[in-house]
Every structure is written in C-alpha cells, then in structure tokens.
N, C-alpha and C positions, 0 to 999 in steps of 0.2 A: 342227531347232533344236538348240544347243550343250547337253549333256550340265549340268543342274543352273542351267540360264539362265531359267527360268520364272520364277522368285523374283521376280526383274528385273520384271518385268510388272507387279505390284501398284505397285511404284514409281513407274514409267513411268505406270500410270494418272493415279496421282494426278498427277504433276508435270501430264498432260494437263486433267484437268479444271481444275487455278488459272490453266494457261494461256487453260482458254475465258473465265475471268473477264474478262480480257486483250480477248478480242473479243464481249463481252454486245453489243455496237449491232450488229456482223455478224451473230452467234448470231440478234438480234432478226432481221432483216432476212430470213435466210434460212427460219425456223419461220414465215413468213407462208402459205408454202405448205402447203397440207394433208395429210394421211396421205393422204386420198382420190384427189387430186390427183397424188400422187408415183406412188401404184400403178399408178395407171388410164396416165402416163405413162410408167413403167419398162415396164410391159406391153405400149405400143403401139410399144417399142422407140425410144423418144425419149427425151434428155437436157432435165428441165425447164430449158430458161436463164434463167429469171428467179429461181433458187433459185440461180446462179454467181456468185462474186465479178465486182464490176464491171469491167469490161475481158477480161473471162477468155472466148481466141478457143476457135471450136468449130471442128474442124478440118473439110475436106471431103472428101465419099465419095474422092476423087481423092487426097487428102493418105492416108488411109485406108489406099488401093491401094500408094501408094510404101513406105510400112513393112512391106507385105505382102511386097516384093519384094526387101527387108533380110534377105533368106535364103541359104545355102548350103549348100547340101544337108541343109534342113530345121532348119538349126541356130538355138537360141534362145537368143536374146541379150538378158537379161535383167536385172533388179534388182527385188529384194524392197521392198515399202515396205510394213511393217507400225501397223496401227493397234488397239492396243487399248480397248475402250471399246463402249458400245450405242449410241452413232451413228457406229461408225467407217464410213467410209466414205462418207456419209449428203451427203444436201446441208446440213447442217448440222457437218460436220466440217470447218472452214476450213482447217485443216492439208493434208487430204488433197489440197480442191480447191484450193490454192495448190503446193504441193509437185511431185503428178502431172505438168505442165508444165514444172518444171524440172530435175525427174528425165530427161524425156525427152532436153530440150534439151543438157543436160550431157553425159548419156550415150549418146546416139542409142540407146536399147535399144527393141527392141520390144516386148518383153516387160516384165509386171509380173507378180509373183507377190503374192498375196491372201493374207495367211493367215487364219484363222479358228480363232480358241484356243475351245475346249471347256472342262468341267472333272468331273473328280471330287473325292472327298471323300480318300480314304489310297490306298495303294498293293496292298490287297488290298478296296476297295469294289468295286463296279459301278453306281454311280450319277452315271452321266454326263447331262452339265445342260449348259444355260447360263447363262452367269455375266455378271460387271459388263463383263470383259475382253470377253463375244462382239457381236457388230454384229445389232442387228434386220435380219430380214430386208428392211424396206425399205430400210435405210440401206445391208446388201449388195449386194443389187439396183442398187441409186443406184450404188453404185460401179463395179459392173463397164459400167452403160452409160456413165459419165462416163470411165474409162479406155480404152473402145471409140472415145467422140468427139473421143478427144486419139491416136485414133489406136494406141493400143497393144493386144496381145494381151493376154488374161487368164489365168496360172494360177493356180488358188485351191486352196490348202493346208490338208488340215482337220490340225487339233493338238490336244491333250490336256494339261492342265496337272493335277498334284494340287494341291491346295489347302492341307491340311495338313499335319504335320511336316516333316524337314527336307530332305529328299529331292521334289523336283517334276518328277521328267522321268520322262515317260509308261515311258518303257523300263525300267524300275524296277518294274514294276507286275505282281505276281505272282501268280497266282489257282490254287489248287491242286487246286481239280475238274475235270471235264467241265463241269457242270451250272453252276459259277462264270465258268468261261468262255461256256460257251453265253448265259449272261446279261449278260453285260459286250458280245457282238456282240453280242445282242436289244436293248438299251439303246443302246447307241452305234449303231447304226443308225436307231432311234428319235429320237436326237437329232438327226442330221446328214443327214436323209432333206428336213425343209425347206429346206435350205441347197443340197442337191443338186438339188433341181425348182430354187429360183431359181437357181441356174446352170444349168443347163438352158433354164430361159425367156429368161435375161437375156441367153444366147450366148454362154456362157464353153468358151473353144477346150479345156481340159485342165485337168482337176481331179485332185490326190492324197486317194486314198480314207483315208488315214492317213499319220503323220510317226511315225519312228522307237521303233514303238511295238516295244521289242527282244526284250523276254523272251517277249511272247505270240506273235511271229512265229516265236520259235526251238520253244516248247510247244503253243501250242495249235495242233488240229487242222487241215488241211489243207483238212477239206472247212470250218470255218467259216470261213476266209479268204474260198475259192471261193462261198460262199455268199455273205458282203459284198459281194465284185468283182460277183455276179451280180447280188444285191440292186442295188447303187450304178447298173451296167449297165440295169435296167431303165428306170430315168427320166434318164438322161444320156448323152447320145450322141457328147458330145466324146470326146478322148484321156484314159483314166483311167491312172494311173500310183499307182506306193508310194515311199515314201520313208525310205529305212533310211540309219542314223548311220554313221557313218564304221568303227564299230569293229565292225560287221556283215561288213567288205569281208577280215577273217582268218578267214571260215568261207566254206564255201560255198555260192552264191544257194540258197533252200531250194526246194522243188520245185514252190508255188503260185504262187512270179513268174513262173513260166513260162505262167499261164494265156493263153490269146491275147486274152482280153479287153483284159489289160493291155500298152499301148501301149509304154510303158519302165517301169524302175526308177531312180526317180532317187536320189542320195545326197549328205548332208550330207557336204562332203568338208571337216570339219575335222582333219586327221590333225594332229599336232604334228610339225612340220618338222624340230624341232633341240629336245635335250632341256633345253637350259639357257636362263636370261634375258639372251641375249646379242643382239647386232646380226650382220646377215649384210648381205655387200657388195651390194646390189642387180644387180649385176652377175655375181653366182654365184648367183642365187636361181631362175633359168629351169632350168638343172639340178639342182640341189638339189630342187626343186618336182616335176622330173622324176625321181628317185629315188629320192623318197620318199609322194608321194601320185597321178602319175602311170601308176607299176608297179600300185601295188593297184590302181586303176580298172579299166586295160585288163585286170587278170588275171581281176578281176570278172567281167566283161562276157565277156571269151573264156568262161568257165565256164559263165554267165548262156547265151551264145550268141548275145546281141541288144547290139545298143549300150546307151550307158546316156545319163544325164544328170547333172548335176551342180544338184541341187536348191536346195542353199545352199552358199557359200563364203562366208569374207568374212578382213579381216586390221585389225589397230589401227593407228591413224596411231602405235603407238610406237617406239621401240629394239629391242623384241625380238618383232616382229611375229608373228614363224615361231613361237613360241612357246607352247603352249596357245592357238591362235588362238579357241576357242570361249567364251574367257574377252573379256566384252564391256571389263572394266577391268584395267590394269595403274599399277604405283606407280611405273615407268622414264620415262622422259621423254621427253616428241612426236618423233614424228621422222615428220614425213608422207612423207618419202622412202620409207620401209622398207613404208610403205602402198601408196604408188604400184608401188614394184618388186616387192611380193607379187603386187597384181592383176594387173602384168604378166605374170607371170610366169607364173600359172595361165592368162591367153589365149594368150601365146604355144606352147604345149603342149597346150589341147585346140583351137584352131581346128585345130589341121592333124591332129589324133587322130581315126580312125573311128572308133572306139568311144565316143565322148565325139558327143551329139548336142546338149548348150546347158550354159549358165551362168546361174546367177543369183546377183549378188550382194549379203549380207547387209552392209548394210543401207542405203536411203538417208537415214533419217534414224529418231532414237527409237534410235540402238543402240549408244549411248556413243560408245566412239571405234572402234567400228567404223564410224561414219558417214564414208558419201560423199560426202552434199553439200557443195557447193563446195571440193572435195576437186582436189588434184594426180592423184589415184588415179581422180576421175572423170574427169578429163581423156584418163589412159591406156584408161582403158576404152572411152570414147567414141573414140578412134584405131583401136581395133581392130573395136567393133562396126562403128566407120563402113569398115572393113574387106571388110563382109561384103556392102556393097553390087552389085548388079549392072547393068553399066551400061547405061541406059536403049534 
C-alpha cells in the first residue's frame, strides 16, 4: 500500500457503512442466513447461493478451467479490490458481491488480490489487533469461495495500519530491542495465524505473509523473519510471498527473501515517474515507465536472483498521473487518458519482462481516483490481460 495512505481507510469506512444504509432491504435479505450455515458451507467448499444478489450467475467448474488457462508462463493478471469493514467480503457485503463480477468482466483479470488491514496502536507498540477495518473470518472465508465461483484466483495481502498519530504506514514502525521485536512477531503471528488456516481451508492459491513493513525488514533479525515464513508455512500450503514498498528496490533484496519457502517477492511499484505535477504524452509514457520504474525492478530481481511480482501499482485518472502515483487524490484536473496510458504502459513492459511474474492493479473501486471501474484504463488492461490468452 502507498506510503501514508492508511489514513484514507477510516474514511472509506465510514463513507462504506452510510452506504449499507443505502441497501438495509438487501442487508436484510442477505443476514437471513446464519453464521452456522455460512461455516458449515464455506467448509464444505460451496458458495451459499441463496445469500447472492438476485440474478448473480455462478460460474462453472468448466468456466473455472478457462481462466486457469489465462496464463503465460505463470503470469498473474490481476486487480486489487479492497474492502474495509468486519463483513468485508461476507455475503452480506453488497458491494463486493456486485462489483467481483464486473471487475472481472471489464478486466478479464484472473486474479484478485484480498487485502486484509490489521492494526496497531503507535509506531513503537506491538499490540497488533483486529480492528473495525478487518473482515471476520467468516465473511473472509465467504469471500474467497465467492471469488473462486466467479471464477478467479485468490491473493490475499495481510497489512498493518497504526492507528494513532500522524504517521500510519506500517514501514514507519520502529522497535528498538531484540525482545520488542521478538514481541511484535509473537503478536502479529497471533493475530493473522486465523486468517492464515482460513485461507488454507478456503483454497486461496498465494498469500503475502506481510506488506511493506520497511524498517523491521531492514532491522530486525533474520532468523525472526525465517521463523514467520516458517510459522505462516506450517498451516498454508499455497504460494507465500512478501511484499516490500517501492523505496526497498535502492537497497539490496535482504538475505531472508531468499528463503525457498518463499515463492516471490512482490513489490509495491509506486515509484514517482516524473518529479513535477505536470502531464506526460501518453505516447512517451511506455518508455518513460521503462526508465524509470522498469530498471529498478529488473535490477531487483537480478540481485534477488528470482523474478519478482508486482504487488500493487495503480495511477489517477488525472493530468499528472506519473506523479506521486501513491497519492490516491490530486487538486489537477481528470484526465482519464493519462490513466489509461499509465496502466498501459506498465503491461506493455512487464508482459514481455522475465523478471516481472504478474500485476495487480490498485484499485478497482474504494480508491478515489485511483479507481478502475468503468474506467478507459480498464478497458487497456482488459486488451492486454485478454492478451495473455492461450488458444484453445
């Protein structure tokens, strides 16, 4: 997630909850089903249907198999849809089960990526919780088998938010002992150890064990990294992966991403394109993109020695898109062009890049004018994933 963008969430909630006011007769309709009910059928690995909006198709095993085959050479083609909130995800999140479906449609992506926000209390606690922002576990659960029967892969991103003062992005978070750090993994393993069985049970293909947590990957110890990876490792058997910020990619990968547990490293690739709030010709922005966030990847990765992934990108429908891309608002004025020709730009550059194994991008909807939906910019994306097709 973009460096100091947490903030944004408490917002987002709220704006989320007046909106369920909005659908209280759906709300109603959906909660008919029981806790007992949703468990017993997230467990038996079935999507309850009579908890879907009305008309909402379920795809089949056969529908399933053809986005399986939306691959080239393993590459994930992706988009974020993040939901904060304790029933994100849930069959009581209308947003999600309305949305999921036309995220797909838009973008032909096969991929979604999950996130799952955390939280502590300052920048030197270690009381990591869950909060208003995190999804119960049934309503996660719900989600990943409901994103399975539309068809799509699941990656689910665990994240970290502080809570207090002014500073909220996990990378920030400084702990000055052994014994403060030893407790901050004891804790945050604690916390995200439920959330790891239900992906595990639910079938989620590739989970990141953490997001951009900076200063503790640069400081603390090696073996309590290896310990997490091993931890997380023992009850999930998909692809585990980390996820380091953009401004990780001027140092060198550190010696624990190399554990073999972990599948890749994927990274927030908001680099700043261009140093001023100005417009670029979308027609110079596939090199531009290529000389300036590009290069760091692949030197990443050569150094890493494994390919990588691209965790999160995303760009604003404005004027000065290349710009601070990980700022979700700017005060210049729309230009959904400059949006379309960013996300072009970054497929045009890693589909044919080895080192570069998938994209996902932020955001399809909830992420100001980062948002894709019904986007020109989804349009571009959907050309390219539909790209990656093989033919039958």
């Amino acid at each position: 997630m973009k460096k100091n963008s947490y903030r944004n969430f408490y917002f987002l909630l709220l704006f989320v909850c007046l909106a369920g006011l909005s659908g209280s007769i759906v709300y109603f309709f959906f909660s008919l089903a029981s806790a007992t009910q949703l468990s017993n059928s997230v467990a038996n690995g079935a999507v309850p249907t009579a908890t879907l909006p009305p008309g909402t198709a379920i795809p089949s095993g056969s529908q399933r198999k053809a986005c399986a085959s939306l691959t080239q050479s393993g590459f994930e083609g992706g988009i974020v849809l993040p939901r904060w909130s304790n029933k994100a995800y849930g069959g009581n999140d209308v947003d999600w089960l309305k949305e999921l479906p036309q995220m797909r449609t838009q973008t032909s992506a096969c991929w979604v990526e999950m996130p799952v926000l955390f939280q502590q209390t300052t920048l030197t606690s270690t009381d990591l919780a869950t909060g208003p922002s995190t999804p119960t576990i049934a309503s996660f659960a719900y989600g990943i088998r409901y994103a399975h029967a539309q068809g799509l892969h699941t990656f689910v991103s665990l994240l970290v938010s502080v809570t207090s003062g002014a500073e909220h992005w996990v990378g920030q978070v400084k702990l000055s002992t052994f014994a403060q750090q030893q407790q901050w993994f004891a804790n945050y393993w604690q916390t995200i150890k439920p959330y790891v069985v239900a992906a595990q049970q639910a079938g989620v293909e590739q989970l990141a064990i953490g997001t951009e947590i900076q200063w503790l990957e640069d400081n603390a110890p090696a073996t309590l990294w290896n310990n997490l990876i091993a931890q997380v490792h023992s009850v999930f058997s998909g692809n585990l992966t980390y996820d380091v910020n953009w401004s990780a990619l001027s140092e060198p990968p550190l010696k624990w991403m190399n554990n073999p547990l972990l599948k890749m490293i994927g990274i927030s690739a908001y680099v700043p394109v261009i140093k001023t709030s100005t417009r670029v010709d979308p027609q110079q922005m596939p090199a531009l993109w290529a000389s300036k966030v590009k290069t760091l990847i692949d030197h990443y990765s050569t150094q890493l020695g494994t390919p990588v992934f691209i965790s999160e990108v995303g760009y604003r429908n404005t004027l000065d898109a290349f710009f601070q891309p990980w700022q979700p608002t700017s005060s210049v004025a729309a230009d959904p062009q400059e949006q379309q020709g960013a996300c072009g730009a970054v497929l045009q550059n890693v589909l044919t890049d080895p080192h570069v194994q998938g994209s996902f991008f932020w955001a399809w909807d909830g992420a100001g004018k980062l948002n894709l939906k019904d986007s020109i910019a989804a349009q571009t994306i959907q050309h390219y994933y539909q790209s990656l097709s093989t033919p039958a």
